[in-house]
C-alpha positions in Angstrom: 31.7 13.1 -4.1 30.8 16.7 -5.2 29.2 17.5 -8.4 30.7 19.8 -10.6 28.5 22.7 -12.3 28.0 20.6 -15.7 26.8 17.7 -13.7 24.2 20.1 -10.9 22.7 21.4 -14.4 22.0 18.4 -16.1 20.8 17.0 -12.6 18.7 19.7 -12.2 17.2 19.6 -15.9 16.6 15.8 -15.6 14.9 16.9 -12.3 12.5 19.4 -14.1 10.0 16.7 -14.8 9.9 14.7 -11.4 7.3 14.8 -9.0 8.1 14.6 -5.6 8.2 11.1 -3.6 9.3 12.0 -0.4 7.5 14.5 1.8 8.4 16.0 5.0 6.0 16.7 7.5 5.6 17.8 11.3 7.7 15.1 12.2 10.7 16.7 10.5 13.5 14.3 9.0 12.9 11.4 11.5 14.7 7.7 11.0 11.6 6.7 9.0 12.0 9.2 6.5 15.6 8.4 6.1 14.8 5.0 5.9 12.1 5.8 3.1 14.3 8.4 0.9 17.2 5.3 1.3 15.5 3.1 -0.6 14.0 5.7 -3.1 17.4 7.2 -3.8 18.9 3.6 -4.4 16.2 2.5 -6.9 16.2 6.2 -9.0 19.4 8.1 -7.7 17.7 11.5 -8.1 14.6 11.9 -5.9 12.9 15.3 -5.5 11.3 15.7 -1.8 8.6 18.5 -0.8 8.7 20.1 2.6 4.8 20.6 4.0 4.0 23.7 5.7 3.6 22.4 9.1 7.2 21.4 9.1 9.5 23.1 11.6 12.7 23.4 9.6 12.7 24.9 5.6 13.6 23.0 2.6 17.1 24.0 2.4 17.7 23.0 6.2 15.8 19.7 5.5 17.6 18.8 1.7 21.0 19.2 4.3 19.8 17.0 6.9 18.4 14.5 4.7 21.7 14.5 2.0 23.8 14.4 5.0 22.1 10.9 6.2 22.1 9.7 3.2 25.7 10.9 2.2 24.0 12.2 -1.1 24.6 15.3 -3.0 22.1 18.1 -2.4 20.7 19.4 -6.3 19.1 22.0 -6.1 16.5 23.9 -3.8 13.5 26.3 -5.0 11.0 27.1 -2.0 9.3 24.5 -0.4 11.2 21.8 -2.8 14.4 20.4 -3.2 16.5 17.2 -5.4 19.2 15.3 -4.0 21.4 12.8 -5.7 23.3 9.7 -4.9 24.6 7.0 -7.4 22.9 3.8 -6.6 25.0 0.3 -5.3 22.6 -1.6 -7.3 23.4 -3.5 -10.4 19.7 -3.9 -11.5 19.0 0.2 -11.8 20.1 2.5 -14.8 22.5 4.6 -13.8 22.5 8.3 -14.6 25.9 8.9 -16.5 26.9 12.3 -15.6 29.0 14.3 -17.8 32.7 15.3 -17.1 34.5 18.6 -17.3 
């Protein structure tokens, strides 16, 4: 799935106001991280994640490793931060309708 400019700009302004729930530390992006951004993603489809400053790869390395586990879309990054979407499986969460073209 790849988002088309529309959809990465309303992403990214519904984004604005999130805090970030995942954050990656010395340890990198590690199985338990996945396994903790999986289950964030799938209950809100648009996290935002912060990279810490002991970390040994940058945000934009770490929003690809991560959205590549996940098989999520990367949002946007801006320095130590980043947003990455993926439409949940889950019939019990609101889904973010994304505009078309």
């Amino acid at each position: 799935m790849t988002l088309t400019k529309k959809q990465v700009k309303q992403l990214r302004s519904m984004a604005n106001q999130l805090k970030p729930l995942i954050q990656i530390g010395k340890n990198e992006v590690n199985e338990a991280t996945v396994k903790q951004a999986d289950e964030t993603i799938e209950k809100r489809e648009l996290i935002k994640c912060s990279v810490l400053d002991g970390c040994g790869v940058d945000a934009k390395e770490a929003s690809e490793l991560l959205a590549e586990a996940l098989g999520a879309e990367v949002v946007q990054v801006i320095g130590n931060r980043f947003v990455i979407y993926r439409r949940s499986h889950r019939d019990d969460v609101e889904k973010i309708r994304l505009v078309r073209e």
